[in-house]
C-alpha positions as CSV (number, residue, x, y, z in Angstrom):
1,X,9.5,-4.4,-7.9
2,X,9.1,-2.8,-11.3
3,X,8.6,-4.5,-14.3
4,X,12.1,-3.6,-15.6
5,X,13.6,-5.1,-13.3
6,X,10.9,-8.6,-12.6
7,X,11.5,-9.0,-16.5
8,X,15.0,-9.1,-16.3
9,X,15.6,-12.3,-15.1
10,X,20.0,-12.3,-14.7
11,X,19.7,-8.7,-12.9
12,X,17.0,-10.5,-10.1
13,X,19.6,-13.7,-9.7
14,X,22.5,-11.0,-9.6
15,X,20.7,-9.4,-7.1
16,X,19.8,-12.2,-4.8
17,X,15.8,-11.4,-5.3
18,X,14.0,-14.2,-3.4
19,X,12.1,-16.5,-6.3
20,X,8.7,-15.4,-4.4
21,X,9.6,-11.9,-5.2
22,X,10.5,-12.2,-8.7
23,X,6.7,-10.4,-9.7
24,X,5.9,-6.9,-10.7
25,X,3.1,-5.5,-8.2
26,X,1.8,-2.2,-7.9
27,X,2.2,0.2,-5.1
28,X,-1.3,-0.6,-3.9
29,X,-0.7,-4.2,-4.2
30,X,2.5,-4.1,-1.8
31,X,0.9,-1.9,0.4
32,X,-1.8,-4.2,0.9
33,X,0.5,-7.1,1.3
34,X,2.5,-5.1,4.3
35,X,-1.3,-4.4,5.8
36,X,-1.7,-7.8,6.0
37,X,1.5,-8.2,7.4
38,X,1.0,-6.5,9.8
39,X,-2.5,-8.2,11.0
40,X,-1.0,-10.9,11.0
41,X,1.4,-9.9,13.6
42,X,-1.1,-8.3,15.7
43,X,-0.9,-5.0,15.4
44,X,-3.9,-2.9,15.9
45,X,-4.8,0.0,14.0
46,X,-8.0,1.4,12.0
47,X,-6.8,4.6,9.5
48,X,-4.6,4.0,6.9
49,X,-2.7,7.2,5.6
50,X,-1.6,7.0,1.9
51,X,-0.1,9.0,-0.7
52,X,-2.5,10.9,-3.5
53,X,-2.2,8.0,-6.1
54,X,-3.1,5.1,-3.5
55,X,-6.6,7.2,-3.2
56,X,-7.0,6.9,-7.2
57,X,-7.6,2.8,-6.7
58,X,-11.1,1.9,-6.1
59,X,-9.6,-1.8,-5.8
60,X,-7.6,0.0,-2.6
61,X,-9.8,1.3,-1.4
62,X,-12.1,-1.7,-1.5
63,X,-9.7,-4.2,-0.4
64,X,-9.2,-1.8,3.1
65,X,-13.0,-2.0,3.9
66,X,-12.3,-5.5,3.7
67,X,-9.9,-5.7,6.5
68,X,-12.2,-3.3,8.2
69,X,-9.7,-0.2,8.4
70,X,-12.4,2.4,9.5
71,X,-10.1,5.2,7.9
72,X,-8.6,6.1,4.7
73,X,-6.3,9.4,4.4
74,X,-4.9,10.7,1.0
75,X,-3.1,13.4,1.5
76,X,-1.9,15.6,-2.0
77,X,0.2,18.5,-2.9
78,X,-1.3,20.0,-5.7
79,X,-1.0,23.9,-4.9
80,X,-1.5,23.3,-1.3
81,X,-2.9,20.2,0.8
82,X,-6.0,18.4,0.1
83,X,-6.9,16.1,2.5
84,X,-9.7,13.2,1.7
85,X,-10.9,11.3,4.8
86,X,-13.5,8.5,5.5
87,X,-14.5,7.2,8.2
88,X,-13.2,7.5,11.9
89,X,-9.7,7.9,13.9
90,X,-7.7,5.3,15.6
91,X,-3.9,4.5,14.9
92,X,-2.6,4.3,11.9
93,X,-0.1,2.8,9.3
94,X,1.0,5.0,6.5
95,X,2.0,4.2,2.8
96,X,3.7,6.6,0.6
């Protein structure tokens, strides 16, 4: 959630936002924590397709390696598509 709104204490109670969830985190951050999430369930997958900003995190970046995701896409729309990939194809989960 944003910081506007984690700071605002009455407007998370109003809104029935769980006491664990009452912290700002980044994109990145969340994503991770759905990644996780999802490992933990047992679903199998090795790229990871993301939005341009998610590839602007080193920390992201470095936190996927460390679940062993062989593949990171960033896809961008700035006059066109650039596409930056690393690593090998499998299935995938995607963040945007």
């Amino acid at each position: 959630m944003p910081e506007s709104w984690t700071s605002d204490t009455q407007r998370m109670a109003k809104a029935g936002v769980p006491d664990a969830m009452r912290t700002s985190r980044t994109k990145p951050e969340i994503a991770l924590n759905e990644i996780d999430r999802l490992i933990a369930a047992g679903t199998r997958f090795g790229t990871v397709l993301a939005g341009a900003g998610y590839g602007l995190s080193a920390a992201f970046r470095q936190e996927l390696s460390a679940r062993e995701c062989r593949e990171f896409r960033v896809r961008a729309c700035i006059m066109g598509t650039k596409e930056i990939t690393h690593g090998t194809t499998e299935r995938a989960c995607y963040f945007g």
